[in-house]
C-alpha positions in Angstrom: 95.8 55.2 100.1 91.6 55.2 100.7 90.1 53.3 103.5 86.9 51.0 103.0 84.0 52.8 102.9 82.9 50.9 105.4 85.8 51.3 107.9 85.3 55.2 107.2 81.5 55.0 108.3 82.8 52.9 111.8 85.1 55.7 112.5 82.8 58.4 111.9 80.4 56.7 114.5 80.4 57.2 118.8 81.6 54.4 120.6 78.7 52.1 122.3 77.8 53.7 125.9 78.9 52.0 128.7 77.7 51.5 132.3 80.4 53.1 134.7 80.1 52.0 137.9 79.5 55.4 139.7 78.2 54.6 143.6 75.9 56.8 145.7 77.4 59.7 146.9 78.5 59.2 150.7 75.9 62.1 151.8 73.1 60.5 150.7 74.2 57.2 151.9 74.8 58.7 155.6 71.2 60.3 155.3 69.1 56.9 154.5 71.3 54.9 156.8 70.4 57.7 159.6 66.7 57.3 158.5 66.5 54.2 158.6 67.9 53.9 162.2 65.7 57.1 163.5 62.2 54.5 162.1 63.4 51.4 163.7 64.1 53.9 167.3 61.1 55.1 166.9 59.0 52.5 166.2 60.6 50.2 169.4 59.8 53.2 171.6 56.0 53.8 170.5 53.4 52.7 172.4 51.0 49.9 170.8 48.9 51.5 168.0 45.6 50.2 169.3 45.5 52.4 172.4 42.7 54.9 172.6 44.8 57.9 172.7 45.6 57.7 168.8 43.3 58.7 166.0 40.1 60.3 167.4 40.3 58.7 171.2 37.5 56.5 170.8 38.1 52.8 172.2 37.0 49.8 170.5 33.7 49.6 172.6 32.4 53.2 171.6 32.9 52.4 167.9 31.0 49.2 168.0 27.6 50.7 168.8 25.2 51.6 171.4 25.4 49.2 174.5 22.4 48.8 176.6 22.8 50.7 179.9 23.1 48.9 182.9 20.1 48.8 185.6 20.2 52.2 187.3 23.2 53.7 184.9 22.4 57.7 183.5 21.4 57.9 180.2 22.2 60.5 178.3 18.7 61.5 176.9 20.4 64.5 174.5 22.5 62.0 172.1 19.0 59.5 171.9 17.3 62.9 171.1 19.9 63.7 168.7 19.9 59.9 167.0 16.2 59.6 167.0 14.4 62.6 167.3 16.4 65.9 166.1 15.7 64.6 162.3 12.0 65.7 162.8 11.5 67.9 165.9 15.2 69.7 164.9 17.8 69.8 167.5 16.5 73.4 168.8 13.3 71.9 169.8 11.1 74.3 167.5 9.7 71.5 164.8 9.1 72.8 161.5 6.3 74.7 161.0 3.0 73.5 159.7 4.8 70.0 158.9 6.2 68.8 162.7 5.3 70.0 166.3 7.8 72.0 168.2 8.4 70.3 171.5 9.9 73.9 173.1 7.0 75.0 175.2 4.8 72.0 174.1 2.1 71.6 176.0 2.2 67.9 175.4 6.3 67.5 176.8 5.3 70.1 179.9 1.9 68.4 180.4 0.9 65.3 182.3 4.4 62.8 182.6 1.7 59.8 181.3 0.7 61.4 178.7 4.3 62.3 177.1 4.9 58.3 178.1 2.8 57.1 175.7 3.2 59.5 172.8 6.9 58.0 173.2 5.7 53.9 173.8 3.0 54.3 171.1 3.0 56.8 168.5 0.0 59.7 167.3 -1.3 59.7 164.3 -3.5 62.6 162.7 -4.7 66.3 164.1 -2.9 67.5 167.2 -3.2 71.6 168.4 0.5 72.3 169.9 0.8 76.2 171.0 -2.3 76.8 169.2 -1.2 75.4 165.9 -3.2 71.9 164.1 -0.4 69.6 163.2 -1.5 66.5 161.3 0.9 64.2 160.7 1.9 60.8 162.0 4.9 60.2 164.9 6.1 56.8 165.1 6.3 54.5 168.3 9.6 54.6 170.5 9.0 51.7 172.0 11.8 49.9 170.8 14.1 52.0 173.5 14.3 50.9 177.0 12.3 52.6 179.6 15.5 54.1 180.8 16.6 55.7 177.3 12.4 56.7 177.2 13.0 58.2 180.7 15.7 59.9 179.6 15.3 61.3 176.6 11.7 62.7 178.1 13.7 64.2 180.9 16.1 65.8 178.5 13.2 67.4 176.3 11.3 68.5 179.4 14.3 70.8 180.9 15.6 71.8 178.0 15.4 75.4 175.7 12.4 77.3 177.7 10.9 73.7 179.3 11.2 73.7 182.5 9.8 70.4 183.5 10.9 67.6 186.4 12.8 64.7 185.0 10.7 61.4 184.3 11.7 57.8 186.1 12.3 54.8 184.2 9.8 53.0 186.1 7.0 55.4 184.7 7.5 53.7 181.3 7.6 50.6 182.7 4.2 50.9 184.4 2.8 52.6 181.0 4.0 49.8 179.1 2.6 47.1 180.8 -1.1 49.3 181.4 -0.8 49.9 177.4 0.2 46.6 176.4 -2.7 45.5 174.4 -2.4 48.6 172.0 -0.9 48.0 168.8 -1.9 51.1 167.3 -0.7 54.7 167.8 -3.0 57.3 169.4 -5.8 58.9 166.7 -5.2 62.5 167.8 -5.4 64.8 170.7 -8.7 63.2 171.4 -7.5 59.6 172.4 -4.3 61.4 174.2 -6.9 63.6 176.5 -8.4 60.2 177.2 -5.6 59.5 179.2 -5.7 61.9 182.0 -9.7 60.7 182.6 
């Protein structure tokens, strides 16, 4: 006796697939579940996540920015020298040659404290001899920083690599920028800075 063709084609063909249900295996339950309890343990036990000793230890005030230093607080002349003078002058003090003055064994940073004062409160601009060597160029005014960042970073480039120069007082700036106030202009040269010290 033949089938139907189409019964024969039916037979000849796999049954539909099913979803068993097949649970997760017990291990790998017991090691999420353990997970899971280890994170919440360790997350009640943790100190806040805004304290200063996570990440690189600064506090919220130190990333912010520069704050002003309070009357009669040390300034630390090195990091303004870094921020505002380093780019030019380099951080070992030697300048670069023929383009900007090195300040290591500059008779300008060893020199006369008022003269140093107002290179940093108003600027140079054209020829100036340092160790022997013409320099013409243009420094911009500082005078933007307070007399006791001007103080200190003057202090730090006068005792440091083979300076060895008395530190500067705040008060020094304070008096030179008050007796300069009516200049706008930087100093033209070595000429107008030897001015100074008549």
């Amino acid at each position: 006796m033949s089938q139907d063709p189409v019964t024969r084609a039916q037979q000849r063909e796999n049954e539909d697939p099913e979803e068993a249900v097949r649970p997760m295996p017990l291990v790998v339950l017991l090691v999420a579940a353990a997970m899971v309890v280890w994170a919440v343990v360790y997350i009640l036990n943790t100190e806040p996540l805004n304290l200063s000793q996570y990440g690189d230890q600064r506090t919220r005030t130190e990333l912010s920015g520069p704050v002003a230093a309070a009357a009669g607080a040390a300034v630390d002349g090195k990091a303004i020298f870094a921020a505002q003078c380093a780019a030019c002058h380099q951080a070992t003090g030697a300048g670069l040659p023929g383009v900007f003055p090195p300040l290591d064994g500059s008779e300008w940073v060893q020199g006369d404290a008022r003269v140093l004062a107002n290179i940093l409160l108003h600027g140079v601009t054209g020829e100036i001899t340092v160790k022997g060597n013409k320099y013409q160029g243009a420094m911009p005014s500082f005078a933007q920083l307070s007399d006791a960042e001007l103080a200190g970073v003057a202090s730090y480039i006068r005792n440091s690599w083979s300076n060895k120069g008395e530190a500067l007082d705040a008060k020094l700036f304070e008096d030179e920028r008050k007796a300069g106030a009516e200049r706008k202009t930087p100093f033209e040269g070595e000429a107008a800075l030897k001015a100074l010290l008549k």
